[in-house]
C-alpha positions in Angstrom: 0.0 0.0 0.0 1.5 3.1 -0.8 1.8 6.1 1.5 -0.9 8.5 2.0 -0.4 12.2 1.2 -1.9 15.3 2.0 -3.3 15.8 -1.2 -4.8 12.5 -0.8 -6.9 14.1 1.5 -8.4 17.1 -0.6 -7.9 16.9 -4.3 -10.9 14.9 -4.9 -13.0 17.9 -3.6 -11.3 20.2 -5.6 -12.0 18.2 -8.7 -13.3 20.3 -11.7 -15.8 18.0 -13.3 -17.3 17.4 -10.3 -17.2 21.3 -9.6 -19.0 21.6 -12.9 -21.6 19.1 -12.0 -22.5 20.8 -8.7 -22.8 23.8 -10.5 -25.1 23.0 -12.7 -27.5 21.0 -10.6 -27.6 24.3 -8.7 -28.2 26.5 -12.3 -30.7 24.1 -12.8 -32.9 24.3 -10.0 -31.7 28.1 -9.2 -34.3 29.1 -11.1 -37.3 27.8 -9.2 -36.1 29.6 -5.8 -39.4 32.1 -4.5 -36.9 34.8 -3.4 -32.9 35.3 -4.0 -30.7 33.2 -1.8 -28.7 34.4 1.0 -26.2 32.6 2.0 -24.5 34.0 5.7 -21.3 31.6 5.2 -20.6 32.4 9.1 -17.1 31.2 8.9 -14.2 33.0 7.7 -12.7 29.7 6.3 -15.4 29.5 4.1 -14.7 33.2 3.0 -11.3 32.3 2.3 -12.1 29.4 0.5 -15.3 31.4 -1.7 -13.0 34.2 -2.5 -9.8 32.2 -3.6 -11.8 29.6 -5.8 -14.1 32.5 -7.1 -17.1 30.2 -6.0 -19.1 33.5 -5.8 -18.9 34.4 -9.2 -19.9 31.1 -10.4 -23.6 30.7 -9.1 -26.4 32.2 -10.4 -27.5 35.9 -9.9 -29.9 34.8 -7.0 -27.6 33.4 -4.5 -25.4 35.3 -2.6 -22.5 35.0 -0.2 -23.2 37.0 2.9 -19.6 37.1 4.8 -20.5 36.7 9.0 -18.6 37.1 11.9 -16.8 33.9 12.3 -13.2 35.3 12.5 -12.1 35.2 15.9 -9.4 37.6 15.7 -11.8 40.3 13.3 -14.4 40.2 16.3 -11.9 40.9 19.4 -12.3 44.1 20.1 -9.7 46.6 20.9 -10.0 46.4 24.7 -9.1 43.1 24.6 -6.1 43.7 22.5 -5.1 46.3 24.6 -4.7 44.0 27.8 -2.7 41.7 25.8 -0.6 44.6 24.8 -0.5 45.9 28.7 0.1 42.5 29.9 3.6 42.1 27.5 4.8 45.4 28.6 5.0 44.3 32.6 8.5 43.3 33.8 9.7 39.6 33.2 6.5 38.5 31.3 6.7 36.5 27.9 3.1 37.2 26.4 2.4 34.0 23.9 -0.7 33.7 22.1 -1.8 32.9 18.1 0.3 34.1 14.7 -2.8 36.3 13.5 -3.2 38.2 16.9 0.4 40.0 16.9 -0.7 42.1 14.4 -4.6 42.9 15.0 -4.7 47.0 15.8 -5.5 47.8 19.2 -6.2 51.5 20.7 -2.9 53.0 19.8 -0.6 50.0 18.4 -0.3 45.7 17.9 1.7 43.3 20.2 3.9 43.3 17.5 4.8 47.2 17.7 5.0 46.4 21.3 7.5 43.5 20.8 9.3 46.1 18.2 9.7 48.4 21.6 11.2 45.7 23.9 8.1 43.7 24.9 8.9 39.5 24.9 5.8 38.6 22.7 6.0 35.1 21.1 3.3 33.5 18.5 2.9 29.7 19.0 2.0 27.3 16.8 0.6 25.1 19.6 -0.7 26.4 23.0 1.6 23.1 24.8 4.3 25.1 24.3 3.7 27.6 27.0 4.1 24.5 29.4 8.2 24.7 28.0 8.6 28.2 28.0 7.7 28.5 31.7 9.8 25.3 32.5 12.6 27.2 30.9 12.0 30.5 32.2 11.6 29.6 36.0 12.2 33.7 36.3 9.6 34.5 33.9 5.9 34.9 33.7 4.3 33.2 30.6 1.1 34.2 30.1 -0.9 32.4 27.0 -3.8 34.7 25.6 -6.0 32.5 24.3 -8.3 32.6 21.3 -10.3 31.1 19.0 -14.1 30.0 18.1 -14.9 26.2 20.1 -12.3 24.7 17.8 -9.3 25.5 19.6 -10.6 26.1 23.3 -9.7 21.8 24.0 -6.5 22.7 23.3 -6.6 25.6 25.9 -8.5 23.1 28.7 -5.6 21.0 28.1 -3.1 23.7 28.6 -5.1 24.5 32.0 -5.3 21.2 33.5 -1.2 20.6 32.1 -0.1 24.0 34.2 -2.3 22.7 36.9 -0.9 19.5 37.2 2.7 20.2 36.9 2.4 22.8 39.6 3.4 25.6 37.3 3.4 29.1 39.1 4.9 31.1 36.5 2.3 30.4 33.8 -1.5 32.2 33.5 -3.9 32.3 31.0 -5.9 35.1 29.6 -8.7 33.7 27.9 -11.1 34.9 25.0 -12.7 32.2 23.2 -15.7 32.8 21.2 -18.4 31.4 20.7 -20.8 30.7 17.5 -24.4 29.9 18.2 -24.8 33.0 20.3 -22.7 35.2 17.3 -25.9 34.0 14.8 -28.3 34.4 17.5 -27.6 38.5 17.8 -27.0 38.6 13.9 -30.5 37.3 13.3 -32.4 39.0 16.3 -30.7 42.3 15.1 -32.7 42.0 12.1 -30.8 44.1 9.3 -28.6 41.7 8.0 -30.8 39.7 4.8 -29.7 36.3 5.4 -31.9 32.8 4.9 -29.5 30.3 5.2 -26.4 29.6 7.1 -23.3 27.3 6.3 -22.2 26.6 9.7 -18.5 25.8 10.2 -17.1 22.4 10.0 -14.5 22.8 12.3 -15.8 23.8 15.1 -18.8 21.8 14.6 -16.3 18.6 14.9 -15.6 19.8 18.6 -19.4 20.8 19.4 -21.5 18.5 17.1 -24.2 19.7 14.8 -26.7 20.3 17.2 -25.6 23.5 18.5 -27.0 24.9 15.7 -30.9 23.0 15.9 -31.8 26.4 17.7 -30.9 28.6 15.3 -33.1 26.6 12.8 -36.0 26.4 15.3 -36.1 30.4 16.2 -35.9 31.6 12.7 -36.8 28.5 10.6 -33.7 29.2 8.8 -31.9 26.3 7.2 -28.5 25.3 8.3 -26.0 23.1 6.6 -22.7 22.3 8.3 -20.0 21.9 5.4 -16.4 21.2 4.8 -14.5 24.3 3.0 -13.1 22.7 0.1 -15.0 23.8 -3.3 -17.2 20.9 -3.6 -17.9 20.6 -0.4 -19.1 24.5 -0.1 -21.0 23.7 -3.5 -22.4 20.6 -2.5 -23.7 22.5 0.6 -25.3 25.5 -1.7 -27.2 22.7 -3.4 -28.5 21.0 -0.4 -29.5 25.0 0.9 -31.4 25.2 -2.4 -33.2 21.9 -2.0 -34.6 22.4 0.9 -35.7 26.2 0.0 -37.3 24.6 -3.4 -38.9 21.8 -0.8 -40.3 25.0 1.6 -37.8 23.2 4.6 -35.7 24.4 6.9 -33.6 21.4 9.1 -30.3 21.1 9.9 -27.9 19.2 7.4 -24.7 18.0 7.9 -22.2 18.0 4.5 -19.4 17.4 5.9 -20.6 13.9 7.2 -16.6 12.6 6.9 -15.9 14.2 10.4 -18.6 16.2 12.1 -21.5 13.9 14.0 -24.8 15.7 15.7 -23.1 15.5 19.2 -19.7 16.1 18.3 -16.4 15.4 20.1 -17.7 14.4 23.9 -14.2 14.1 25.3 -13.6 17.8 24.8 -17.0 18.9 25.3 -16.3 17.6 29.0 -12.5 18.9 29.1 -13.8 22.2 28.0 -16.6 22.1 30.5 -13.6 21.2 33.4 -11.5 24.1 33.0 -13.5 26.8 31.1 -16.3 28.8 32.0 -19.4 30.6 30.2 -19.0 34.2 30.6 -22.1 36.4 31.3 -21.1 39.0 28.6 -18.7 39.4 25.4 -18.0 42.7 23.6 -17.8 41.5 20.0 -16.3 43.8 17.6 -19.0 45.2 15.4 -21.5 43.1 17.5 -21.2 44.8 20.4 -22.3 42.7 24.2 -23.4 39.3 23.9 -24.6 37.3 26.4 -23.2 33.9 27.3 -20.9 34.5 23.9 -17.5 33.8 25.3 -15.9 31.2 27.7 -13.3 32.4 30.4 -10.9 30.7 32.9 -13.1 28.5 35.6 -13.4 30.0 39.0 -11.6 26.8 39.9 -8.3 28.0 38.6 -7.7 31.6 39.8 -4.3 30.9 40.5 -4.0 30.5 36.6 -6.0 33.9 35.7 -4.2 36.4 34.6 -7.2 38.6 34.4 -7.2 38.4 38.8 -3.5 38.8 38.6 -3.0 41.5 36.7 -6.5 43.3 37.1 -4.8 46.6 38.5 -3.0 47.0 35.1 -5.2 45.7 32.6 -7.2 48.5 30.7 -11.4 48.3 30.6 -12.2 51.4 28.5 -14.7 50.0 25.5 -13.2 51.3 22.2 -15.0 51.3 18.7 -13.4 51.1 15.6 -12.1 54.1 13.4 -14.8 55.4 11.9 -13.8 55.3 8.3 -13.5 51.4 9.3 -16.6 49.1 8.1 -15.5 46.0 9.6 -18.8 46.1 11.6 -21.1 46.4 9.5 -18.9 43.2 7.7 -19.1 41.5 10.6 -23.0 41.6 11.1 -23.2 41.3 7.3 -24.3 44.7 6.5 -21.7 45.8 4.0 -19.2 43.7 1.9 -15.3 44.8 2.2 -15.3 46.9 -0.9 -18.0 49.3 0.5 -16.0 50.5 2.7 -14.3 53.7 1.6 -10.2 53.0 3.4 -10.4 48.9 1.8 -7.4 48.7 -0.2 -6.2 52.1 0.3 -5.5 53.4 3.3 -6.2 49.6 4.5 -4.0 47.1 3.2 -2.9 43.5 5.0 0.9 45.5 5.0 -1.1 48.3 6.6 -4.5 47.1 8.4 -7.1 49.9 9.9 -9.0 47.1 10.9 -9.1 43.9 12.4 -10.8 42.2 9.4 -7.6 43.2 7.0 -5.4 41.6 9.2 -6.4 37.4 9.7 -6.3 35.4 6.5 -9.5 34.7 7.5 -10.7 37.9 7.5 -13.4 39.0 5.0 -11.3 42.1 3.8 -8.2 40.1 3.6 -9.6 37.5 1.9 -11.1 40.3 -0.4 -7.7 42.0 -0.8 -6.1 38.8 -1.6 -8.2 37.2 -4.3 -10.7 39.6 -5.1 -10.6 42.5 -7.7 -8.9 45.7 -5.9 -10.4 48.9 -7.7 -8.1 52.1 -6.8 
């Protein structure tokens, strides 16, 4: 048997004739939809992987892409960054957190500008390496600034019950994961945004199963199908969105059947549930406060919160974006990147205003990157 490789894995959903089939099953019954089709793809994968394959531009004139807010470095909001920022400029402290983060705008500059001016700020690739760090820095405070949507907060939980159990005192957390359901929840009950069908994210839907999303279905009798974000897989899940519109349903599907289940991963659901904690309220960037929206440190593991330790120093002031900025309105599906008047001028990935230029996952980015840029 011969190896496997890592094309092995995708090449078969990025196949063209079966790309051209999918397509035209969905011209083919596109025309038989009551009203247009608006897809919120909430997922910034899925953005990424719409904009680079130009699957946009290849369905009919009533379906649309409707980016949402599923970039969890474009919703933290500058507050937030701004701890991280005042947490790597105390004596002796090695901030870690996520590649993307370093260079997310807060109030007045990034970590990375801060690292520029003398602050230790170091992006992991995995969270387990904090545990080194603060076994080779026995001087040091490592603090891990966690983020993410449900997919990476196992990884955190596991990083809180390591430090934990090695006794570690020089390592905290500051944590600010996201979470979805309650993201669509307060895009929907907002009202403005023109969406009838979600593709939910695969990813985290692994970690949470499908049936975080039944309620969101239920309340607004809104269809949502949970897909993969290669091409055929986000085509495969358009046509499954137009079948059930054409069939007047609205249920929860599962395309990506290969790895996401209804109830998900268990094991982290209950690792998660161990060492993490809803919080009450979340500022989201463009979204503003949402209830039960983000998970924290558990009350069990103060010792490990670098929110108690550092309280005195970390800065509360809520901050909105500049206002020549859209990423809001982007964010809640209001506006598409190249409404906004500063996208791809005075907002560039070498240059972001906003949050949403800087993640590879961020509508604007992915805009920038594969989209048309009109000067």
């Amino acid at each position: 048997m011969s190896d496997l490789a890592l094309k092995d894995l995708y090449q078969g959903f990025r196949d063209p004739e079966t790309i051209k089939a999918l397509l035209k099953q969905i011209a083919d019954k596109a025309p038989g939809l009551k009203e247009p089709l608006k897809i919120m793809e909430v997922c910034g994968g899925h953005t990424h992987s719409i904009m680079k394959y130009g699957i946009h531009q290849a369905l009919p004139d009533n379906i649309e892409f409707i980016h949402g807010p599923g970039c969890p470095v474009c919703v933290m909001p500058k507050e937030r960054i701004d701890q991280a920022i005042a947490l790597a400029q105390q004596p002796d402290v090695i901030l870690t957190t996520l590649g993307d983060m370093i260079r997310v705008p807060g109030s007045k500059s990034s970590l990375a500008q801060a690292r520029a001016q003398g602050a230790d700020v170091r992006p992991l690739y995995d969270p387990m390496d904090a545990v080194k760090l603060a076994q080779e820095n026995p001087d040091k405070t490592v603090i891990y600034f966690a983020i993410g949507f449900e997919t990476t907060t196992p990884m955190t939980a596991v990083l809180v019950q390591m430090a934990d159990q090695l006794g570690l005192t020089n390592l905290l957390l500051h944590v600010n994961h996201v979470l979805v359901p309650p993201a669509v929840h307060a895009v929907m009950a907002d009202g403005q945004a023109k969406v009838n069908a979600f593709i939910g994210p695969s990813h985290v839907s692994v970690i949470t199963g499908a049936k975080v999303y039944q309620p969101i279905v239920d309340a607004y009798q809104t269809p949502v199908v949970v897909s993969g974000f290669e091409p055929v897989d986000v085509l495969e899940a358009v046509l499954m969105l137009v079948e059930q519109k054409l069939a007047d349903k609205a249920e929860l599907e599962i395309q990506y059947t290969r790895a996401v289940t209804i109830d998900g991963n268990t094991g982290a659901q209950a690792m998660v549930d161990k060492y993490l904690a809803v919080r009450p309220e979340f500022r989201w960037r463009g979204l503003g406060n949402i209830p039960n929206s983000a998970l924290g440190l558990s009350p069990d593991y103060p010792h490990l919160n670098a929110e108690i330790k550092f309280k005195d120093i970390l800065p509360s002031e809520e901050l909105d974006d500049h206002k020549a900025c859209m990423c809001g309105d982007i964010l809640k599906g209001l506006a598409k990147p190249t409404d906004c008047k500063v996208f791809g001028r005075g907002c560039t990935p070498q240059t972001p205003m906003g949050s949403c230029m800087v993640s590879s996952e961020g509508a604007c980015h992915a805009h920038f990157k594969y989209g048309e840029v009109i000067l």
